[in-house]
C-alpha positions in Angstrom: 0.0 0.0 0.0 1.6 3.2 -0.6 2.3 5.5 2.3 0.0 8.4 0.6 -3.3 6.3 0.5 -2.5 4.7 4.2 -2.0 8.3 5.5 -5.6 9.2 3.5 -6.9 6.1 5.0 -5.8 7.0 8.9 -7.3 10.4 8.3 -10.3 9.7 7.0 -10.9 7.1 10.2 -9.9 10.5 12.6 -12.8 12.4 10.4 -15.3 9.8 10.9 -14.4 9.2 14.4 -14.9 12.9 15.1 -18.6 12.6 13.6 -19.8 10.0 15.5 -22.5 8.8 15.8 -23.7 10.7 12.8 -21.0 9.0 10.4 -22.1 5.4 11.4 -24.7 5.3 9.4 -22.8 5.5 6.6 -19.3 4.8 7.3 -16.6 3.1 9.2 -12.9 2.2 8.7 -11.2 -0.2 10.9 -8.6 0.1 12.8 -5.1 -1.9 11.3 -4.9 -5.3 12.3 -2.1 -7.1 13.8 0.0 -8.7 11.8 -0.6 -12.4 13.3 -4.4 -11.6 12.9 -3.9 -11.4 8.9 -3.4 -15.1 7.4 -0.1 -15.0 5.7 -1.6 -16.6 2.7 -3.8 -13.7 1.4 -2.2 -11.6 -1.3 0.3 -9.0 -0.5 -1.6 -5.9 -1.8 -4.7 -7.2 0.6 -2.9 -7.8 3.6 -1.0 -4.8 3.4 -4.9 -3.4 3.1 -5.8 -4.9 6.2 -2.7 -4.0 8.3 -3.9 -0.3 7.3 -7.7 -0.6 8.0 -9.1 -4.4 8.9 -12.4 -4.4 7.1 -14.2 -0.6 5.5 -17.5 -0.2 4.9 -18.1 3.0 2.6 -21.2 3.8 1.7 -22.7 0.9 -0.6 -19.5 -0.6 -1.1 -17.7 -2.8 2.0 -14.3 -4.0 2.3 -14.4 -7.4 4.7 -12.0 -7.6 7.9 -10.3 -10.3 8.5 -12.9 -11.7 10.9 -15.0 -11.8 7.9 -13.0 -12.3 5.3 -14.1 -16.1 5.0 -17.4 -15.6 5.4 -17.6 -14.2 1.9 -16.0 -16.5 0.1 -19.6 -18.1 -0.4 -19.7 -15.7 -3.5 -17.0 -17.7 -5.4 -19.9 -20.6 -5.5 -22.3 -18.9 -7.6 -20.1 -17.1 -10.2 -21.9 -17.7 -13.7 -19.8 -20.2 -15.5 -19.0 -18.0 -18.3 -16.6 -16.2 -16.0 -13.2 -17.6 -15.1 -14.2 -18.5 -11.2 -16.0 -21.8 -11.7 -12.8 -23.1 -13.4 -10.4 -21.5 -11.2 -11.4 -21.1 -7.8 -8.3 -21.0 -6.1 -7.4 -18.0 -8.1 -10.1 -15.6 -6.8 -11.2 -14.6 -3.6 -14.2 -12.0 -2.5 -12.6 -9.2 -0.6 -15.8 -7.1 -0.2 -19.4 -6.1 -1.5 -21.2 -3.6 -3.2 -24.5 -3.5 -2.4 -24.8 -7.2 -1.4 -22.7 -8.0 -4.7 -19.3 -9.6 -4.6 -16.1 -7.6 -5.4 -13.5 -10.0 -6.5 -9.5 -9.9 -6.0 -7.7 -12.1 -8.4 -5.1 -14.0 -6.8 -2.4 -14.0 -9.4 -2.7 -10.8 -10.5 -3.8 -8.5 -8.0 -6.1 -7.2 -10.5 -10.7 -6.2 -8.6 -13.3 -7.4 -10.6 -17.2 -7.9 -10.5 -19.8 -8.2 -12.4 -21.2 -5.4 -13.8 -24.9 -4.4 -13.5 -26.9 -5.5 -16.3 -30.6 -5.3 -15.5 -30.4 -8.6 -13.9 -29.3 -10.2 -10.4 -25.2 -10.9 -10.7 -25.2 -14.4 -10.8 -27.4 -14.5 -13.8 -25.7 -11.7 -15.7 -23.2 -12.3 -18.9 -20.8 -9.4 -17.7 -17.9 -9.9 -15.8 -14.9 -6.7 -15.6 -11.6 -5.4 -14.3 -12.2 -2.1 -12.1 -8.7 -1.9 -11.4 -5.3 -3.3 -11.7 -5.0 -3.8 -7.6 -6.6 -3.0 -4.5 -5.1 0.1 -3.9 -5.9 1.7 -7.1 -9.7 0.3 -6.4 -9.7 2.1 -2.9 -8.2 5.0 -3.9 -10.4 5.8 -7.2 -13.8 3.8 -6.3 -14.4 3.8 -2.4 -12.4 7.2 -1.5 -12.4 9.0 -4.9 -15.0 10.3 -7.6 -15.5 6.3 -8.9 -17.9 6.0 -6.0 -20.5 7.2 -8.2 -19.9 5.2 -11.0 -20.7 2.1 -8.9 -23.0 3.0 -6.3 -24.5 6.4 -6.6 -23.9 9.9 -5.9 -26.8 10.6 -3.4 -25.7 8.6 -0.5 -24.0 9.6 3.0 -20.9 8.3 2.1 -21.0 10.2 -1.2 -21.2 13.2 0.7 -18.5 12.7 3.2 -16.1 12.6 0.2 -17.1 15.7 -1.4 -17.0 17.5 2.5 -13.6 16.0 2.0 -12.4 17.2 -1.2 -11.8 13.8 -2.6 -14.0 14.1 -5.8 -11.8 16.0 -8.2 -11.1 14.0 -10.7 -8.1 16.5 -11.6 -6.4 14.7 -8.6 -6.9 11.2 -9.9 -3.2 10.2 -11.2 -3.7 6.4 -10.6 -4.9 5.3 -13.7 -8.1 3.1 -12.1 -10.3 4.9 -14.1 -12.4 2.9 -16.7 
């Protein structure tokens, strides 16, 4: 994780913190795990993710902690079988939602994916795309940046919490995450 987006992350948690309980209903970042609490087999850009914050929830969009990291993995079982999960399960693994839909982290490459919305439920859709070539470019550009809107919606609490924060110019966006 680079040290700007874990210093953006630590003072976004001091800005919610300061708001509470107001900013509960619409966002939390954890605190950094220990390291023994992250299992050492989870990709480095995620556990590097959860050493910073274990587990965001943002709006729509929610990153799991490692508590509940395995609880989501349930997602990989339902993947339509036109996308690569079914044949490679190993390879992926659900690191979060957005509104109740998996967000996928593909082992080998780094790379978050999902299924786009296409009028249907998820599972029965015949989409299936890169958001961004790693996690920190996906948490930087979608969840703390002006990408939020392009996957949830730009009338939401969280929504607004970035714009009190100055985090939706897209003149500031130099990570490339964009679509």
């Amino acid at each position: 994780m680079t040290p700007d987006l874990a210093q953006l992350l630590d003072e976004l948690r001091a800005d919610l913190a300061a708001d509470e309980p107001a900013s509960l209903a619409y966002g939390q970042i954890g605190d950094p795990a220990g390291d023994g609490d992250v299992p050492a087999e989870l990709p480095a850009g995620l556990r590097e993710f959860l050493l910073v914050a274990d587990g965001l929830r943002a709006g729509a969009i929610e990153l799991a902690s490692t508590a509940r990291l395995a609880g989501v993995q349930y997602f990989l079982d339902y993947a339509p079988d036109f996308s690569p999960i079914p044949q490679d399960k190993a390879g992926w693994l659900v690191v979060g939602t957005r509104s109740d839909e998996p967000i996928f982290l593909e082992r080998a490459t780094g790379a978050v994916w999902h299924f786009p919305p296409t009028g249907t439920e998820w599972f029965m859709g015949d989409a299936f795309a890169e958001l961004a070539p790693d996690l920190d470019s996906f948490v930087h550009y979608y969840v703390l940046g002006p990408g939020y809107a392009e996957l949830v919606t730009d009338d939401d609490g969280w929504y607004a919490f970035l714009d009190r924060q100055g985090l939706l110019d897209e003149a500031d966006e130099d990570d490339g995450a964009q679509p």
